[in-house]
N, C-alpha and C positions, 0 to 999 in steps of 0.2 A: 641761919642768917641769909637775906635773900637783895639782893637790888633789883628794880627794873629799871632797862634805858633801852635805848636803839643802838645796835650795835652794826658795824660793818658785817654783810656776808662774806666777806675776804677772809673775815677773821675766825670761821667756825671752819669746826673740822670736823666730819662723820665719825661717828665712833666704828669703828671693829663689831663691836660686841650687841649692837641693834638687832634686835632679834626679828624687826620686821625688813625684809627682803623683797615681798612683793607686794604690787602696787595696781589698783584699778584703772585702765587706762582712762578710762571714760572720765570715771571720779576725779582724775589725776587733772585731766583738761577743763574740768567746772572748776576745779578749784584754781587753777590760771586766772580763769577768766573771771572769775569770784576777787582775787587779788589784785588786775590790773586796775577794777571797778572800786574796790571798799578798800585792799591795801591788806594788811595781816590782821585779823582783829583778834586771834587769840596768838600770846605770845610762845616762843619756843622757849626750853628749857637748858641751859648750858650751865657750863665748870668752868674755872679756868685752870690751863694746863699753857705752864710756859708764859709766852707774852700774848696765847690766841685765845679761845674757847672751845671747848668740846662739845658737841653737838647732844646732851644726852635725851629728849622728846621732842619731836616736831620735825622731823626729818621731810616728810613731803612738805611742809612748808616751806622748809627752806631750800630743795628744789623746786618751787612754785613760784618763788618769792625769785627766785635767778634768773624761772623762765618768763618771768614778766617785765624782768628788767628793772627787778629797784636796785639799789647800791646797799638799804638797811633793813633790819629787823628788827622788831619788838621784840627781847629775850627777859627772861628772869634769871638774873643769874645766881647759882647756889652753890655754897661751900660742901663737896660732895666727896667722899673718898673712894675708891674701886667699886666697893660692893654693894654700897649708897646707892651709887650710879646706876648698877648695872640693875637695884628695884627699881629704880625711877622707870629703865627702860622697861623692863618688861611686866612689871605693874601699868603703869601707864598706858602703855599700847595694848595690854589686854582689853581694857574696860573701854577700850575702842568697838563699838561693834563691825567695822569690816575686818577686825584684824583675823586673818586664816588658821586655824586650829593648829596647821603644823607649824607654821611661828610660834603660836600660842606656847606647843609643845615645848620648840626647841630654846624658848626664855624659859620654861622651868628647869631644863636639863643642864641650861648654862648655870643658872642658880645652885645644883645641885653641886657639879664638877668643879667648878670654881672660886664659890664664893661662899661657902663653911654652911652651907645647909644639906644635915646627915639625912633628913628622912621627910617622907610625902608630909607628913604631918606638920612639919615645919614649915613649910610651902603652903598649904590648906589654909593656916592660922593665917601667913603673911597677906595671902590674896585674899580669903575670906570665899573659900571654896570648899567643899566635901573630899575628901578622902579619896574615895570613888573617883570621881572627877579627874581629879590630877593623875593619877595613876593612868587613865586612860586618855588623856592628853598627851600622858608624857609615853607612855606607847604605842603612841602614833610617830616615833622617831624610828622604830624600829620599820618602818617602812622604806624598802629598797627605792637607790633614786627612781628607777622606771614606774617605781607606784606612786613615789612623792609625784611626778609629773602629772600622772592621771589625776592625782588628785587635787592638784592645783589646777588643771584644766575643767577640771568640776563634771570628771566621770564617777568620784564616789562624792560621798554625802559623809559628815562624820565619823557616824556611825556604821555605814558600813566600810569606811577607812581602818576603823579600829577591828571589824572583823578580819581585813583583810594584813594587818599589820600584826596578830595575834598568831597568822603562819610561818613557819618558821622560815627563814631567808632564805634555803638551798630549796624551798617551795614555792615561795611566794610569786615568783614572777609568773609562774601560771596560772595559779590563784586569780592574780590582777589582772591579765588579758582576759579569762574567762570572766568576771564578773564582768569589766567593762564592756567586752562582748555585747553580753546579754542572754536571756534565760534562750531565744530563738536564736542566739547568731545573729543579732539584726543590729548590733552597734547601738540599741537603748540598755544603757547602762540594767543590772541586777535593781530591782527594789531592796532595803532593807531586808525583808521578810524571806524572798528571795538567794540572796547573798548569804543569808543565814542559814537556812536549807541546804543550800550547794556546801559551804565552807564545814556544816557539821557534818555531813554525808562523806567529805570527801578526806579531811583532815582533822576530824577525830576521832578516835577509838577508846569502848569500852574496856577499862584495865580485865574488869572483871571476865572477860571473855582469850583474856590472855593465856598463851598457849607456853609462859613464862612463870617464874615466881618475881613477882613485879617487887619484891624483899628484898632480893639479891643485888649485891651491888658488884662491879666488875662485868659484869655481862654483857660483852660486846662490847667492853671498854665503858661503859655510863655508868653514872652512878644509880642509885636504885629506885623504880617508880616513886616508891612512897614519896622521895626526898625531890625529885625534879620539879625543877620552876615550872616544868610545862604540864606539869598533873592542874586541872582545872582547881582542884583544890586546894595548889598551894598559892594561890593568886585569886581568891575569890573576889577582890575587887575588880578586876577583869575581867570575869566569867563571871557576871552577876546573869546572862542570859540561858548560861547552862546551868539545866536544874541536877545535876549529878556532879559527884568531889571528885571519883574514879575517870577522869576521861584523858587522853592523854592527847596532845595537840602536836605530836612529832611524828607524823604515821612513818617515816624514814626511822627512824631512831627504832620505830617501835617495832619494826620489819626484820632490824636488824637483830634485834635480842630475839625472837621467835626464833628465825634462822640459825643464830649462833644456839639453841636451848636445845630447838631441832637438831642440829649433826652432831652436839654433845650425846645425846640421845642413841643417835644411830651407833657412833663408834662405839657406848658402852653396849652396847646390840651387837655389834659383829665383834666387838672383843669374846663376847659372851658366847659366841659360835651361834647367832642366832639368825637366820637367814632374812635380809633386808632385799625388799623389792628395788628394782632400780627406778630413780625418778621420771626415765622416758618410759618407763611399764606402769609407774602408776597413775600417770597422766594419762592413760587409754584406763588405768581400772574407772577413775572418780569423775563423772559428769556433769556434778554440780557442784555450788561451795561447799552446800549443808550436807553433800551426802555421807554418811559417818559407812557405808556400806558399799565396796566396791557393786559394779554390776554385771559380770561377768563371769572369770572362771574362780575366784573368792567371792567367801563371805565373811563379814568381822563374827569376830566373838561376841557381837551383842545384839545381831540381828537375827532373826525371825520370819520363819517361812509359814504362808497361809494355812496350810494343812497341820500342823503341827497343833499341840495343846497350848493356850492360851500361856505364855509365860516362858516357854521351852525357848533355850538359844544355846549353840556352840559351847558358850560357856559353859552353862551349866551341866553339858555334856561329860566335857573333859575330864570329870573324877573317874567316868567311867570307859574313858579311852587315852589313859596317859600317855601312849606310844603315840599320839597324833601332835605330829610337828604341826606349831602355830611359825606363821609365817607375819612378818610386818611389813607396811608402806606408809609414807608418807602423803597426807591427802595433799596434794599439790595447792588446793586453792587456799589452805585456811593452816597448814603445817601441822595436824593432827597427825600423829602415828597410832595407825590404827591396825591394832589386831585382827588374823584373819586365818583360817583354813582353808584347804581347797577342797574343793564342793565334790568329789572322788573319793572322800571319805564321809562325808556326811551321812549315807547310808549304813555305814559299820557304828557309827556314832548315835544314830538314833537306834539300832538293834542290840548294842552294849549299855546302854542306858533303857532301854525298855519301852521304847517308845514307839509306838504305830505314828506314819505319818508318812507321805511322802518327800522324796528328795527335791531338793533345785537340781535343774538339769545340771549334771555334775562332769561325767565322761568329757576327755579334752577333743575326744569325737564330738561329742553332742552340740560341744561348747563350739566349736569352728563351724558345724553343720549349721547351729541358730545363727551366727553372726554373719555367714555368709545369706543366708535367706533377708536378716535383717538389712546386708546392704543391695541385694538385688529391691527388695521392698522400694527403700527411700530412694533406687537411681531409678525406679518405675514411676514415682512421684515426680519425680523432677523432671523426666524427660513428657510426663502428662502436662504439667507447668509450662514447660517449655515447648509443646506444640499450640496448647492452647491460646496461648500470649501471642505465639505468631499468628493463629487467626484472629484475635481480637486487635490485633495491631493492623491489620491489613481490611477489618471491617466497618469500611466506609459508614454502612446504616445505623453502626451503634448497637445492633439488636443483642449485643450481652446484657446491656445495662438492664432491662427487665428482667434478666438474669440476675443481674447482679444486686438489682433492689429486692429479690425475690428471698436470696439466700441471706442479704440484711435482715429480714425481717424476721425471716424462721430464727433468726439467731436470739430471738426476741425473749425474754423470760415474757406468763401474761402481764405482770404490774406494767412491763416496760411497754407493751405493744397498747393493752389500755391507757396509759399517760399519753399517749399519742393518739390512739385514735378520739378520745374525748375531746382533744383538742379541736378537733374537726364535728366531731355529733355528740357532746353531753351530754346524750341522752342512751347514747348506748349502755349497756351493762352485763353483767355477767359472762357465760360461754358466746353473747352474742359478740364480743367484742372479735374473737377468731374471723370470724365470716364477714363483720365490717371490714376489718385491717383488707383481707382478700380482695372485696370489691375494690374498694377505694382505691391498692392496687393496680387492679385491672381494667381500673376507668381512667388511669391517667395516661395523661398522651405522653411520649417519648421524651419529651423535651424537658419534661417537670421529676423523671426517674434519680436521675442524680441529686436534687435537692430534696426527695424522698428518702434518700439514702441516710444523706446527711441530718433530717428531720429524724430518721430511728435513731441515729447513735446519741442526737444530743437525749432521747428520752432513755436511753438506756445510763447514758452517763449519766443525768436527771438523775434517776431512780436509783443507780448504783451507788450515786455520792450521797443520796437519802439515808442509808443502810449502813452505810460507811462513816456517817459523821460528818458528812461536810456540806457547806450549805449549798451553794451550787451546782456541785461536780466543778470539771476541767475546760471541756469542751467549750462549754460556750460563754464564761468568762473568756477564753482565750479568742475566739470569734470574734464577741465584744471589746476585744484588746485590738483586732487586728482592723473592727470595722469603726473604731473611733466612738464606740455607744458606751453612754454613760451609763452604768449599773444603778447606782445609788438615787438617778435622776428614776429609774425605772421604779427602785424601791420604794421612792418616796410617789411616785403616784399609784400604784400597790395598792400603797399603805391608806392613800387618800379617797382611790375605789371601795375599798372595805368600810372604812369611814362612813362613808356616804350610805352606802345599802345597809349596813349595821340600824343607821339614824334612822333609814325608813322602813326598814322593817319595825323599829321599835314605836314610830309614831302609826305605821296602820298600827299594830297590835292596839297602842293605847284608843286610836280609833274605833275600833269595833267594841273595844269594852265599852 
């Protein structure tokens, strides 16, 4: 049952539970100026509560309607109870189109917590929305206020709101500064595609690569991967953009069980009287994430020296040298506990197994003799760097840069140095391309060397993103990001040159026939 009439603006009162909060200024001031002129021409929606009315749709109106100075409104008034009302509000203002996703959100959430609606699918029905949808709606609540902020300043876009709302909260605030950042640090917000990249790289991990039984539950206090809301697969309406059910979206959480699997590990190792490396010794063994094989005065049980028979390692040794203490460490970068001997027995080991072959430098002479030779090496590089630079910094005429386009060039594969020189004489070909690239080179004046330089890399990145799968390369998309040029405008006249020569090569052909 519904009346309309004009009622007093005295008489209405804001509801609480309006789920829309924010307002366009601009929009806010047309629509003054819209009501001083026509007056309200669609009416607001209210309840009555008491001797007044409740404000349940039309809220900028009726701040519109105050700021222009009338005394009434146009209402429809309706017999409404709690939960009535609180669809009207946020059904209503959804199908608003400026209304902001995270309102959007936080009217489903109010629906949910409040007012007897147990699941998305009850909501979907009501609004007449997909499953998916709300689910990531209403996961965009889970956005810390410093990201709500960003995101009502309109540094993310939806979609990437909800990528950045999917991190977990004792992460997110970095998450949000980095994206809004930008891919450069330049304050233009991440693209979608972008945001996507960074947020999987940096905050998700493959279970399957876990140095854990992701089964176990209690481990580090959590409960067990299979079962966590943050496995991409327990929540595939959310992670409809990862294509894997294993990935876990808590790299903290996920840090933590490794660690706690790791020193469970080590104590039944020193219970067992089994000699553990200490973590500042094995942060000098492991150089890299990936290396499974210290580099130094160990080797693991499952690596393999060049001289040896195709398939020989430590391991397979050990039947034939049981008195050789294996020794363990922790890889620092990745928490693998990795088996190892020291390289002082490797000769007794390959002579008790039968095997010709020589040793890795093994002696703990040898091993300090090479390491010291390898830091005189690299403090001879550096201090060559470091004279060098100070005469290049003090060389008024520039005269490295033909240097410096020189050593660009050699760095050339041939595809990479013919994509370039073609560009200049298509007519080059073969071994003659070497001896063009040189001239051309050596005819250009001082001033044109650094944009020579810069002309090899885009052909090398050219050519390397050819080979790699991608369609530009890096370089000079990012160029064209930085010089304001339109790609797509380039593509499409490309596409329009081809066209054309396509048509006249085919009309001479049919001419001569």
């Amino acid at each position: 049952m519904e009346e309309l009439k004009n009622i007093l603006l005295e008489e209405v009162s804001v509801s609480k539970n309006n789920p829309r909060k924010h307002t366009d200024e601009q929009k806010f001031k047309d629509l003054v100026a819209s009501i001083k002129e026509k007056g309200v021409i669609v009416p607001i929606i209210v309840r009555l509560v008491g001797k007044g009315y409740e404000l349940v749709c039309g809220e900028r109106r009726v701040k519109a309607a105050q700021q222009a100075g009338l005394k009434e409104i146009p209402a429809i008034i309706r017999k409404l109870d709690d939960k009535q009302a609180i669809e009207f509000q946020v059904i209503e203002n959804l199908q608003r189109e400026d209304v902001h996703p995270l309102e959007e959100a936080e009217g489903y959430e109010l629906l949910m917590k409040r007012h007897g609606y147990k699941t998305v699918d009850d909501i979907a029905v009501k609004v007449g929305k997909s499953k998916a949808y709300i689910y990531g709606r209403m996961k965009l609540c889970d956005l810390i206020p410093e990201n709500r902020k960003l995101f009502y300043d309109g540094k993310f876009s939806p979609s990437v709101a909800l990528l950045v709302a999917r991190v977990p909260a004792h992460l997110q605030k970095g998450a949000g500064n980095r994206v809004a950042r930008g891919e450069n640090n330049d304050g233009d917000s991440m693209s979608y595609r972008d945001a996507k990249e960074f947020i999987h790289e940096n905050f998700m991990l493959q279970l399957k690569e876990a140095q854990f039984d992701t089964k176990e539950k209690g481990l580090a206090g959590k409960c067990s991967c299979v079962d966590c809301p943050k496995r991409t697969g327990n929540q595939k309406e959310l992670f409809e953009d990862v294509n894997r059910a294993d990935v876990c979206t808590d790299p903290t959480c996920f840090e933590a069980k490794k660690n706690a699997s790791t020193q469970r590990a080590i104590t039944k190792l020193k219970a067992e009287g089994k000699e553990v490396i200490s973590p500042d010794e094995a942060k000098k063994l492991f150089n890299y994430p990936t290396a499974e094989s210290p580099d130094h005065k160990y080797m693991a049980l499952d690596g393999h020296d060049w001289s040896w028979p195709q398939g020989v390692t430590p391991r397979k040794m050990l039947k034939a040298s049981k008195d050789v203490k294996v020794i363990y460490a922790v890889q620092p970068f990745n928490g693998k506990i990795i088996e190892m001997v020291d390289k002082s027995v490797l000769p007794k080991m390959l002579k008790n197994a039968g095997i010709k072959g020589d040793s890795p430098s093994s002696s703990g002479q040898d091993f300090a003799a090479d390491r010291r030779k390898e830091r005189i090496r690299k403090a001879v590089i550096d201090k060559i760097a470091v004279t060098v630079m100070a005469k290049v910094r003090g060389d008024t005429d520039k005269t490295y840069l033909r240097i410096l386009a020189k050593m660009t060039s050699d760095h050339c594969s041939f595809d990479q140095k013919r994509a370039f020189i073609q560009r200049h004489d298509p007519k080059v070909k073969g071994d003659a391309v070497y001896k063009a690239i040189d001239t051309y080179l050596g005819n250009l004046p001082e001033n044109q060397l650094t944009v020579f330089c810069l002309e090899i890399l885009l052909a090398i990145d050219a050519v390397g993103a050819y080979y790699g799968g991608s369609k530009y390369g890096s370089r000079g998309p990012e160029l064209c990001k930085h010089y304001k040029i339109d790609i797509k405008k380039i593509e499409s006249l490309v596409t329009t040159e081809f066209k054309t020569k396509k048509g006249k090569a085919v009309k001479e052909t049919q001419e001569k026939k």
